[in-house]
C-alpha positions in Angstrom: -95.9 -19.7 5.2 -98.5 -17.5 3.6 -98.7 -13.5 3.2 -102.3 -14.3 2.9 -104.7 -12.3 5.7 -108.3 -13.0 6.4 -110.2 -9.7 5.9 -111.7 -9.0 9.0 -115.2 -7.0 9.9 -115.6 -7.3 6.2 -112.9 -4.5 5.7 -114.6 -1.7 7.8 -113.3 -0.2 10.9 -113.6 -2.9 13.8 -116.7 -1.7 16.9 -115.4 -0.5 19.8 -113.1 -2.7 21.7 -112.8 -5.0 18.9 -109.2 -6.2 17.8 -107.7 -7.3 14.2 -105.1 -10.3 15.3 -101.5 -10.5 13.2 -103.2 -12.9 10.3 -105.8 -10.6 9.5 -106.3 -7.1 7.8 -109.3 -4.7 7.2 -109.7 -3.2 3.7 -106.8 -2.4 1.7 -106.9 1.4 1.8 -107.7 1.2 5.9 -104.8 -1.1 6.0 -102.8 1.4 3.9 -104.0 4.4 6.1 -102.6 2.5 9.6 -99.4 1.3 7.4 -98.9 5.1 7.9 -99.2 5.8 11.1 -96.8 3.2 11.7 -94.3 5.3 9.3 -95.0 8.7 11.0 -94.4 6.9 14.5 -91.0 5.3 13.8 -89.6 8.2 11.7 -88.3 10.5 13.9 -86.4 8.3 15.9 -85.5 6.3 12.8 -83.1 9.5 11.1 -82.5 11.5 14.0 -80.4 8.1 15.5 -78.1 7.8 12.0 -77.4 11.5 12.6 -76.5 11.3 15.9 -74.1 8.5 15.1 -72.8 10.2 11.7 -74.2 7.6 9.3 -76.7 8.8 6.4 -80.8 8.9 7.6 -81.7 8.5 4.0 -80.2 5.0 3.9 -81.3 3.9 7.4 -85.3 4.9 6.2 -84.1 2.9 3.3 -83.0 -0.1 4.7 -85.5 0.1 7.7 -88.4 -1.1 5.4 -86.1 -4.0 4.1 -85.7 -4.9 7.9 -89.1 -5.1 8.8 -89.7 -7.6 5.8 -87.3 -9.7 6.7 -88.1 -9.5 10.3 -91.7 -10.8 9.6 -91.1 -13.3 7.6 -88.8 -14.8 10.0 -90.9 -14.4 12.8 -93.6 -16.2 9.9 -95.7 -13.0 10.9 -96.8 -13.8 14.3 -94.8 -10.8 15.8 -96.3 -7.3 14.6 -92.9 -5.4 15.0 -91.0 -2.3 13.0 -87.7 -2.5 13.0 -86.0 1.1 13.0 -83.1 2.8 14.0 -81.2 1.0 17.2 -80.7 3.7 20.3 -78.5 1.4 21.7 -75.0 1.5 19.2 -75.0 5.2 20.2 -72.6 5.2 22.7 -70.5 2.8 20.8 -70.4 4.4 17.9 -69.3 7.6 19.8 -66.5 6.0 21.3 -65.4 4.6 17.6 -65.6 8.3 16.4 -63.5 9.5 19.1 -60.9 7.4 18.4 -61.0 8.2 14.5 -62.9 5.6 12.8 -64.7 6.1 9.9 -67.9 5.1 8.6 -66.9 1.7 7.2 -65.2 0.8 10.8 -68.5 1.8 12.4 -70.6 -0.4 10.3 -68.5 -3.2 10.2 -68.2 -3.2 14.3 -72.5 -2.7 13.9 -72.1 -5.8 11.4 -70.0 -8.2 13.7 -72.7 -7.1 16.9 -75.4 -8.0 14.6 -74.4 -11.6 13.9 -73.4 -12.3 17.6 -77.4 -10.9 18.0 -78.3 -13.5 15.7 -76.2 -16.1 17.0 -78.0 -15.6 20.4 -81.5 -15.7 19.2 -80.8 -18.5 17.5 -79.5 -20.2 20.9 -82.8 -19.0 22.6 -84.3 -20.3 20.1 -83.3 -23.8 20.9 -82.5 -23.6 24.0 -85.5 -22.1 25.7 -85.3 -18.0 27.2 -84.7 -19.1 30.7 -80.8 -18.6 29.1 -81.2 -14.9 29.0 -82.4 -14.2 32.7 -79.8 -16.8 33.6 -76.9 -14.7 31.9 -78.4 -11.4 32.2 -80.7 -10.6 35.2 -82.4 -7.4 35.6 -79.5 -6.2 37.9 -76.9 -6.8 35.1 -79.0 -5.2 32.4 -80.5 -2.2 33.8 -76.6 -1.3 34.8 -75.5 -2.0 30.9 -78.2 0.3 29.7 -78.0 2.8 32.4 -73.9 3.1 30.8 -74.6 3.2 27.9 -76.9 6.6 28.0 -74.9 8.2 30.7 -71.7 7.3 28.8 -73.1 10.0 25.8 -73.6 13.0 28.1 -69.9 14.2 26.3 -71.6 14.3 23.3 -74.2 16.6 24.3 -71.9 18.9 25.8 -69.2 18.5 23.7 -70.7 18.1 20.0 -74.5 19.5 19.9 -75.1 21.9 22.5 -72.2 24.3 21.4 -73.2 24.4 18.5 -76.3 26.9 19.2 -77.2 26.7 22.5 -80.4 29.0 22.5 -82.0 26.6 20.0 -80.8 23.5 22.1 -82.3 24.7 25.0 -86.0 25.8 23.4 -86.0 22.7 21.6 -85.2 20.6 24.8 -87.9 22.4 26.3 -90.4 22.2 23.3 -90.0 18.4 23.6 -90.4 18.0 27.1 -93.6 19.5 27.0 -94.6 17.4 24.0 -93.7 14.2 25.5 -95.1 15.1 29.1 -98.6 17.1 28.3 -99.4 16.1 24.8 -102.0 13.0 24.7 -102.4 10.2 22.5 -100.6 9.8 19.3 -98.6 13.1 19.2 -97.3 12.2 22.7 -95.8 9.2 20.6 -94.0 11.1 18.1 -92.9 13.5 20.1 -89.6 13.7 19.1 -90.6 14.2 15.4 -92.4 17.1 16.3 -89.8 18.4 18.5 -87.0 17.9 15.6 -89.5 19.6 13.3 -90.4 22.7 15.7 -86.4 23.0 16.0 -85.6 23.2 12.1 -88.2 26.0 12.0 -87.2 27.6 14.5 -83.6 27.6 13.5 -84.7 29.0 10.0 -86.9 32.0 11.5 -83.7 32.7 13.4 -81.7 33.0 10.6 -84.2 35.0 9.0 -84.0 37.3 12.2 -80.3 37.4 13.8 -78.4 36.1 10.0 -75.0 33.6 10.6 -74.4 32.1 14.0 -70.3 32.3 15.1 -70.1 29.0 16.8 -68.9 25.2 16.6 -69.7 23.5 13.1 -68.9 19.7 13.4 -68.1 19.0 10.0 -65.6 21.3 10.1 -64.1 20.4 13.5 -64.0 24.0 14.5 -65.6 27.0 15.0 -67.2 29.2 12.0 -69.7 31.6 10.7 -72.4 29.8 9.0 -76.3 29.5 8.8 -77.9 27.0 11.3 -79.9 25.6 8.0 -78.2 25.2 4.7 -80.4 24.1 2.0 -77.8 23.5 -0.6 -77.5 20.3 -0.7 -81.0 20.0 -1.0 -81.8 22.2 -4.0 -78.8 19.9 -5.8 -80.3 16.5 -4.8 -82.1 14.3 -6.9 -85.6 13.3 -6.2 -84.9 9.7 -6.6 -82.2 7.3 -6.5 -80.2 5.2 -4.6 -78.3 7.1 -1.5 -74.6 8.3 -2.9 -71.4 6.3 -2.1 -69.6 7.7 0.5 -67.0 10.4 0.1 -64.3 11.9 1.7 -62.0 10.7 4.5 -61.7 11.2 8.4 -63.4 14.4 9.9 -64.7 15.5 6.0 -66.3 12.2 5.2 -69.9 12.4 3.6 -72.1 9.3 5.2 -73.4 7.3 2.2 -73.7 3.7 1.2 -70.0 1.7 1.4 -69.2 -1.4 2.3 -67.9 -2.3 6.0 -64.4 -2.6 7.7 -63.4 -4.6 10.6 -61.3 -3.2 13.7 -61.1 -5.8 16.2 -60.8 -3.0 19.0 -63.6 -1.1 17.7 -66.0 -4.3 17.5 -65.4 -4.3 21.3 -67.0 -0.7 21.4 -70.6 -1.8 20.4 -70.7 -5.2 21.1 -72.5 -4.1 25.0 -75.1 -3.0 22.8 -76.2 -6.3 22.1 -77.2 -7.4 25.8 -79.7 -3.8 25.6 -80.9 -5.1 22.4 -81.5 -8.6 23.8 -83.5 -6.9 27.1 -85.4 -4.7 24.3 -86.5 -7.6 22.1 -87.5 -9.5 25.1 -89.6 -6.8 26.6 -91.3 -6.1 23.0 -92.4 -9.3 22.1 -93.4 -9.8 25.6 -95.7 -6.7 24.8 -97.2 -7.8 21.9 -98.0 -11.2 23.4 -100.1 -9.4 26.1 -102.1 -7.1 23.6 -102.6 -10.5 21.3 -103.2 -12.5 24.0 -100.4 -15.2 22.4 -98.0 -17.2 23.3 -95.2 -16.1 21.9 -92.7 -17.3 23.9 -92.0 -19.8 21.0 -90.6 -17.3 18.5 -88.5 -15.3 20.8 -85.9 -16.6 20.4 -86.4 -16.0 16.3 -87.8 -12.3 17.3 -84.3 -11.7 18.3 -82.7 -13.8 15.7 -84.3 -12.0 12.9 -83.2 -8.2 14.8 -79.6 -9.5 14.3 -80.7 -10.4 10.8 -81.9 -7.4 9.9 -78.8 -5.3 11.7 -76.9 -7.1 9.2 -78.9 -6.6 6.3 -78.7 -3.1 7.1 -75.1 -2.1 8.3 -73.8 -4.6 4.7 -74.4 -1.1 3.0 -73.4 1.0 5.8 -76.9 1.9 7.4 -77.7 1.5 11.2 -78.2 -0.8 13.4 -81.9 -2.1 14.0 -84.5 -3.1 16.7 -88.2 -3.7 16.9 -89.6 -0.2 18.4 -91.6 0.5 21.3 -93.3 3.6 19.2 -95.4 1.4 16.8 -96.5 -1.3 19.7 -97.7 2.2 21.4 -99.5 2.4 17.6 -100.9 -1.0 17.8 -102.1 -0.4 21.7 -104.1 2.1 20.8 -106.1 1.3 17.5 -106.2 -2.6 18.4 -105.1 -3.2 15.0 -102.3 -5.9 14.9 -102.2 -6.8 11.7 -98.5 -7.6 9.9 -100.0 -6.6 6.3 -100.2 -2.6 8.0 -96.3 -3.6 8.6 -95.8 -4.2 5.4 -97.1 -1.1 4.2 -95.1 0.8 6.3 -91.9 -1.2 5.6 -92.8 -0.1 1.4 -93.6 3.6 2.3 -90.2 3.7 3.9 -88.4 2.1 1.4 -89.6 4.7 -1.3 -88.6 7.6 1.5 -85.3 5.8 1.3 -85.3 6.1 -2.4 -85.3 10.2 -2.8 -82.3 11.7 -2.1 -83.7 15.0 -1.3 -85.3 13.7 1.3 -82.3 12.5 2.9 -80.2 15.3 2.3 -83.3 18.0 4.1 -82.9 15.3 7.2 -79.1 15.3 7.1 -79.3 19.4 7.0 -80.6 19.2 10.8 -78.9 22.1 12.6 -76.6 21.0 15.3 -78.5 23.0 17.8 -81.6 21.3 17.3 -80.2 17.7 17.9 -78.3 19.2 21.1 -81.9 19.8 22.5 -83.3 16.3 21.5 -80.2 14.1 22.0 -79.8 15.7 25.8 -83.6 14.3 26.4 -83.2 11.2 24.4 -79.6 9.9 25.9 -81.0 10.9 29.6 -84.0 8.8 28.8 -81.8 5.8 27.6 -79.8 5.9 31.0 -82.7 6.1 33.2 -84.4 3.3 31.1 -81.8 1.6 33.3 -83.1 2.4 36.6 -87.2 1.7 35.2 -85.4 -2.6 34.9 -84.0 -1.8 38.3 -87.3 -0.5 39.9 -89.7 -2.7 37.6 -88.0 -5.6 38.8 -87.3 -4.6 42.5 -83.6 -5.3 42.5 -82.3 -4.4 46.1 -79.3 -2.5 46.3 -79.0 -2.9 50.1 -77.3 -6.6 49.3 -74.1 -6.0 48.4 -73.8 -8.4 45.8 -76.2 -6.2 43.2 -74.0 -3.0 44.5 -70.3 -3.0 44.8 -70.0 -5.1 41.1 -73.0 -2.7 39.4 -71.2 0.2 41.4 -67.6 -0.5 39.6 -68.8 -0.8 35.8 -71.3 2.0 35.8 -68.6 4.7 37.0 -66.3 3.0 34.2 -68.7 3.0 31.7 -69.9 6.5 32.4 -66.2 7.9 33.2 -65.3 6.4 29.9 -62.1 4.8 32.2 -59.6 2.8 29.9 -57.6 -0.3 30.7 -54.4 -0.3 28.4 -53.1 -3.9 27.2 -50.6 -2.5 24.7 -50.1 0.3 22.4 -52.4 -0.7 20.1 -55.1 -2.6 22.0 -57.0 -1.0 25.0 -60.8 -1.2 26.8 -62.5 2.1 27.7 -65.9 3.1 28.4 -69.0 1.5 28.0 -66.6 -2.3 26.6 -65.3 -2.2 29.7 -67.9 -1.3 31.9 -70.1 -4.0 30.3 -67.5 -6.7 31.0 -67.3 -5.5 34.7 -70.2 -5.4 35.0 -70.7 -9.1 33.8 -68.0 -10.9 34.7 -67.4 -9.3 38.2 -71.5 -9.9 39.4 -71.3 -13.6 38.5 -67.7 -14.1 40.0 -69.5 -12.4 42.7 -72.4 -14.7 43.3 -69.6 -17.4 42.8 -68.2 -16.3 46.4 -71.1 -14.7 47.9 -72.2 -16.9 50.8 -75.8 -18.4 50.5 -77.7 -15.9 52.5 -76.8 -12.6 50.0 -78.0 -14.6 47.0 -81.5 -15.6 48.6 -82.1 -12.0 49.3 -82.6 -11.6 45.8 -83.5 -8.1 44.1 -83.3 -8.6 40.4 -81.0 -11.8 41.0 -83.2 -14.4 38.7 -84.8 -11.9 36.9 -88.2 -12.8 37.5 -90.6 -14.8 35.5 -90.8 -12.4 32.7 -87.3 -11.6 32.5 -85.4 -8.6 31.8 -88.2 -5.6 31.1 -87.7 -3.9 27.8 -85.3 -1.4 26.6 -85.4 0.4 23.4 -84.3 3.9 22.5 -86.9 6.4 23.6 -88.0 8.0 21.2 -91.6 8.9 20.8 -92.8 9.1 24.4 -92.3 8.4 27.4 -93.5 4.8 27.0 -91.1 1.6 27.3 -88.7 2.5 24.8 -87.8 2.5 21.6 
């Protein structure tokens, strides 16, 4: 395999309607400028995610761009693809938290997820896609994702909102608007822009109404502090490699460390997987259309090489990846597919990854800004659910999608628990994934023959599961 890219339209912007396929490039400093538009598309979604699950943005950026490179050499650059921050571990990484694991635990469930998404996309590869709709049909995976985003309402109302309400709420209605009236690319990075409006606004607001009385999550309580403290900022280096992680327990500082294994907590995440299978399937699907190849071929290493690059990532203790929905809205509209812009990105991101003071501004988010964005972004997960179940017209009149779908998406977003001994239990969105699994195909294993041919999302259809991805910068497909 080369890196090599024929320069196309002798470097200069491509006339109207014209397209730049995945082995070619237009001049180096065009290239360059679209490298960044990929950066400034995935970014948002990219830090706000490690945040949300307690794991430190500076290294996610980081190990983001070291992602991407491995993804596209896998995929021997035929798939055009960032790989960010993964929506999807959310939930599971909240349910870890709640039951007091740390940082390493986390990262070492994300690792263990991560190789059984590599171990699948390795089977695809060989033994052809028609094993994912088999497995999981549209029925099966809208419910998982639906659970998934549902399941994380808690955290909203438990975690960010209290923490400055006021500023939640104006931020969740600054990003509405931005992701319902603005057009074109700032509809795509919406949630950047809201998280951005929201620091400022929190700042001004300190500047107006001084200290806010209310929860702070680091210290587990209430207390009187300033929604945006620049401290560590000012002491942060401009470049370096992201600090080791300190502290224990509630007080632990995210950093880089090395990961831990809990077999119980590997359960927690592992449902992740089958969104991040539906998400990969539905991207390269995507890009295949735009191209106008058949990519069908490297899906199964398109998947592979997500696992890969989860892996890669959550070694160090960053966050779980997946190909994003953000930059193929990028790609739609300039008609530029060229891998060499993804390169570009995945370099810029590494050197973001590289200042600390970078990472410590994005880790100084006030809590009442990510209530507004994270009540927007888990709804939007959930009801990504429900766009599989209408895309692919699965009919909840037959029983047989219903009753089993019915039972594991009140578990999973009850956050019910099934005991097995002291030490050893399933709750949430583990449980409600294997429900949901298990009891549909036992199901269709009894069902008589007439409930099966009715259909309704039963087959998945000829392009399978739709895709998934965390929400992010619009209202598109998902991240």
């Amino acid at each position: 395999m080369t890196l090599g890219w024929r320069v196309a339209y002798e470097g200069k912007t491509p006339p109207p309607g014209s397209v730049v396929r995945p082995d070619e490039r237009l001049s180096w400093p065009r290239t360059v400028g679209l490298g960044a538009q990929h950066v400034v598309a995935m970014f948002g979604a990219t830090f706000v995610f490690p945040l949300v699950m307690g794991l430190n943005p500076q290294l996610a950026i980081l190990m983001s761009g070291f992602a991407t490179i491995c993804f596209l050499l896998i995929v021997k650059n035929k798939i055009p693809s960032y790989l960010g921050t993964s929506a999807s571990f959310v939930g599971g990484v909240a349910a870890i938290r709640a039951q007091g694991g740390d940082d390493q635990q986390v990262t070492g469930a994300i690792l263990v997820a991560g190789l059984v998404l590599l171990a699948v996309g390795v089977l695809i590869h060989f033994l052809g896609a028609q094993v994912i709709h088999a497995v999981l049909p549209p029925v099966v995976t809208g419910a998982v994702v639906l659970l998934i985003g549902f399941n994380l309402a808690p955290v909203v109302a438990d975690v960010y909102w209290p923490q400055d309400q006021w500023i939640a709420l104006i931020t969740m209605v600054f990003a509405i608007g931005i992701m319902v009236g603005a057009r074109g690319f700032l509809g795509r990075i919406a949630i950047f822009v809201a998280l951005v409006f929201g620091y400022v606004l929190s700042w001004v607001a300190d500047r107006i109404f001084g200290k806010i009385t209310s929860y702070d999550s680091g210290a587990g309580h209430d207390t009187t502090h300033w929604r945006v403290n620049f401290d560590a900022v000012k002491s942060a280096r401009w470049i370096g490699f992201p600090d080791k992680t300190t502290g224990t327990g509630a007080h632990q500082v995210a950093g880089w460390d090395f990961p831990e294994f809990k077999w119980a907590f590997i359960l927690l995440v592992l449902p992740a997987v089958i969104a991040l299978v539906a998400e990969n399937t539905g991207h390269v699907k995507a890009v295949a259309e735009m191209t106008g190849d058949d990519l069908d071929p490297y899906m199964g290493r398109a998947i592979a090489a997500d696992g890969f690059g989860t892996v890669v990532a959550s070694t160090f203790g960053g966050s779980p990846t997946t190909t994003y929905a953000e930059n193929i809205g990028v790609m739609a509209a300039t008609r530029v597919y060229s891998t060499a812009a993804y390169y570009v990105a995945a370099l810029v991101a590494i050197l973001f990854g590289l200042s600390p003071k970078f990472g410590a501004l994005v880790a100084a988010t006030p809590g009442g800004v990510l209530g507004g964005i994270t009540v927007v972004l888990y709804g939007m997960i959930g009801l990504l659910g429900v766009k599989i179940w209408t895309e692919n017209r699965v009919d909840f009149g037959n029983p047989l999608n219903l009753v089993p779908i019915a039972a594991g998406v009140i578990i999973g977003i009850g956050d019910t628990s099934l005991k097995f001994t002291d030490n050893f239990s399933l709750s949430g969105i583990a449980l409600g994934t294997i429900v949901t699994i298990v009891f549909y195909h036992g199901a269709r294993l009894i069902a008589p023959q007439y409930l099966k041919a009715s259909g309704g999302g039963a087959a998945g259809g000829a392009d399978g599961p739709t895709e998934v991805s965390g929400p992010p910068g619009g209202v598109q497909g998902q991240e």
